[in-house]
C-alpha atoms as a printed R data frame, in Angstrom:
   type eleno elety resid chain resno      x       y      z
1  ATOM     1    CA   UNK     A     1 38.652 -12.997 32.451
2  ATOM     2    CA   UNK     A     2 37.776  -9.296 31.148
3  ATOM     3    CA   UNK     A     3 33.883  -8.631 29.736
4  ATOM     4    CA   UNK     A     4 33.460  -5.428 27.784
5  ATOM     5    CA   UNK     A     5 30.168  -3.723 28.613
6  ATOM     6    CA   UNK     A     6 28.674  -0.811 26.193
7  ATOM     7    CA   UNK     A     7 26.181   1.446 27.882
8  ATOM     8    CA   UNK     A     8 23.743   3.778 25.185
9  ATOM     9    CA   UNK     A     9 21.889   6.759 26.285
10 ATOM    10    CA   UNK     A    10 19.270   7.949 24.229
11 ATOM    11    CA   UNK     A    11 17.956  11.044 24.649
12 ATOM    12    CA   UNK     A    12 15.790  11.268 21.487
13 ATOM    13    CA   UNK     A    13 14.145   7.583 21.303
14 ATOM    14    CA   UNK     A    14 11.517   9.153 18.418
15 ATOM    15    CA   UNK     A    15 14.664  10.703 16.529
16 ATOM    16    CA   UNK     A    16 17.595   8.824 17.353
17 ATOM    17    CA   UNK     A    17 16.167   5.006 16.994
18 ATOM    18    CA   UNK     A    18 16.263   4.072 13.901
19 ATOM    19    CA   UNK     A    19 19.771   5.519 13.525
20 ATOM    20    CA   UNK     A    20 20.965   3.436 16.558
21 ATOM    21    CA   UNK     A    21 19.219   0.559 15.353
22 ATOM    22    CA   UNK     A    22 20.764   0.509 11.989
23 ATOM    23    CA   UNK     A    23 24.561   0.953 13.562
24 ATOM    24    CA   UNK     A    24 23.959  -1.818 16.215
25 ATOM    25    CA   UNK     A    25 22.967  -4.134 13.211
26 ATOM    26    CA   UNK     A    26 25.447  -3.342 10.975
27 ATOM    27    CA   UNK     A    27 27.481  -4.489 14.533
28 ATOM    28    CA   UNK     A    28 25.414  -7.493 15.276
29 ATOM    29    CA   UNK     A    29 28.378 -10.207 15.050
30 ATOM    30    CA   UNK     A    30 30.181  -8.162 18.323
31 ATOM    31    CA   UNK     A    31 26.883  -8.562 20.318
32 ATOM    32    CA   UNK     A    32 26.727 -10.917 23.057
33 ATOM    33    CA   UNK     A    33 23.464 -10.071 25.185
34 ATOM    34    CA   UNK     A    34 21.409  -6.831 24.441
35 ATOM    35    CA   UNK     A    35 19.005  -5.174 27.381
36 ATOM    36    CA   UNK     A    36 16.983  -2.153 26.600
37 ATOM    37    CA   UNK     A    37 15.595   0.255 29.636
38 ATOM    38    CA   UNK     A    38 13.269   2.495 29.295
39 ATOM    39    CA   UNK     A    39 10.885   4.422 31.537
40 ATOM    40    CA   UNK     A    40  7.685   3.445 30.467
41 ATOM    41    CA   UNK     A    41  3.824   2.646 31.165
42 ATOM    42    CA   UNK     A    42  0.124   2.047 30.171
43 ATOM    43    CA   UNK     A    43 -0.249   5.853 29.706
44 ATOM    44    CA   UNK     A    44  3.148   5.893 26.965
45 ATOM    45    CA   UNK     A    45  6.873   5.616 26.667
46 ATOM    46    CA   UNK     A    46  9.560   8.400 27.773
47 ATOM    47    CA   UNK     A    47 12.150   9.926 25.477
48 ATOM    48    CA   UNK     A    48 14.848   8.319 27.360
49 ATOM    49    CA   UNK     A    49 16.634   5.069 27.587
50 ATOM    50    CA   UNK     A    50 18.957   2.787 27.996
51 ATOM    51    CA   UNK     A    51 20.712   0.096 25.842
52 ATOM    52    CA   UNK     A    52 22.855  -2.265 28.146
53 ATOM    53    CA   UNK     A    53 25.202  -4.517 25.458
54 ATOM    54    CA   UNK     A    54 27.328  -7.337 26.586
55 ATOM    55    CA   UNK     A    55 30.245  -6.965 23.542
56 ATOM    56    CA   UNK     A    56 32.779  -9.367 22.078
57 ATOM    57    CA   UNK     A    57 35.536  -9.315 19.353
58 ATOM    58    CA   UNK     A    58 38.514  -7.493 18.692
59 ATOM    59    CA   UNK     A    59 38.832  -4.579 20.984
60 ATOM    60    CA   UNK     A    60 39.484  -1.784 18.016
61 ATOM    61    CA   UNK     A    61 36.189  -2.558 16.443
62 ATOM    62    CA   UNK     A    62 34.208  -1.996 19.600
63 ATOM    63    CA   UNK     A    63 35.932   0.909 20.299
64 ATOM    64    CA   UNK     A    64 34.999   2.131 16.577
65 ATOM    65    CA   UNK     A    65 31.135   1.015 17.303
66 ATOM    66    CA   UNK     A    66 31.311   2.996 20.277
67 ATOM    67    CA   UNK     A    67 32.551   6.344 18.128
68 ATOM    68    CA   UNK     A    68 29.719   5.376 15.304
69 ATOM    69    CA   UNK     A    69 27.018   5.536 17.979
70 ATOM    70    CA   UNK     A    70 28.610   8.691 19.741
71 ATOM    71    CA   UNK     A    71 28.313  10.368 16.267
72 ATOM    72    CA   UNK     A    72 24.069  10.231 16.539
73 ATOM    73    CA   UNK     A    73 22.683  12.865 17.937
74 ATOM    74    CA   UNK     A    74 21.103  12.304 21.211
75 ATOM    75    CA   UNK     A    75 23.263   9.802 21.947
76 ATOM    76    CA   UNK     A    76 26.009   9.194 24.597
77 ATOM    77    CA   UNK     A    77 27.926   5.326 24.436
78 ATOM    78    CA   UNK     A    78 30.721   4.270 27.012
79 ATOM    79    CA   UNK     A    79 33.054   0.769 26.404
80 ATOM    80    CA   UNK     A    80 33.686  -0.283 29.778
81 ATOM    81    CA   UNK     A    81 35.947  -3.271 29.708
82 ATOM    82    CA   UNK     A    82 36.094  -5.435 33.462
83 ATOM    83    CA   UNK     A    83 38.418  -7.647 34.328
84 ATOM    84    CA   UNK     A    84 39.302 -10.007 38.039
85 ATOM    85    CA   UNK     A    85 42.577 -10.232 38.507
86 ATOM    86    CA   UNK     A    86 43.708 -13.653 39.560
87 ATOM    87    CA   UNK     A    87 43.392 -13.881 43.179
88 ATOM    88    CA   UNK     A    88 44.245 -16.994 45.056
């Protein structure tokens, strides 16, 4: 069994959002489960966060989402692909 994780960093939330927001969706079909992190509180939100993505599909597409979102400024994404080996 092998899962493919992206992680997002966003540096920028107030500049970089809508930018990430409209690659994600133009992605939407490859997304499995979608987390968002963020430092934040009754006093405001921080700059920063973090967009956990479970991902699905062919492998060469989420490795070209992955470049699309590296190209926004502000913003750092990593495929990580897991797997178990079969252990008996």
């Amino acid at each position: 069994m092998e899962k493919n994780i992206l992680l997002i960093l966003v540096g920028n939330r107030k500049e970089a959002a809508v930018a990430v927001q409209k690659t994600l969706t133009g992605w939407g079909c490859l997304i499995k489960t979608r987390l968002g992190l963020h430092e934040g509180s009754l006093d405001g939100c921080t700059e920063k966060g973090l967009i956990f993505l479970e991902v699905v599909g062919d492998k060469d597409k989420l490795v070209e989402m992955t470049r699309k979102l590296n190209l926004i400024k502000h913003v750092k994404a990593e495929l990580v692909s897991l797997s178990l080996d079969d252990v008996n």
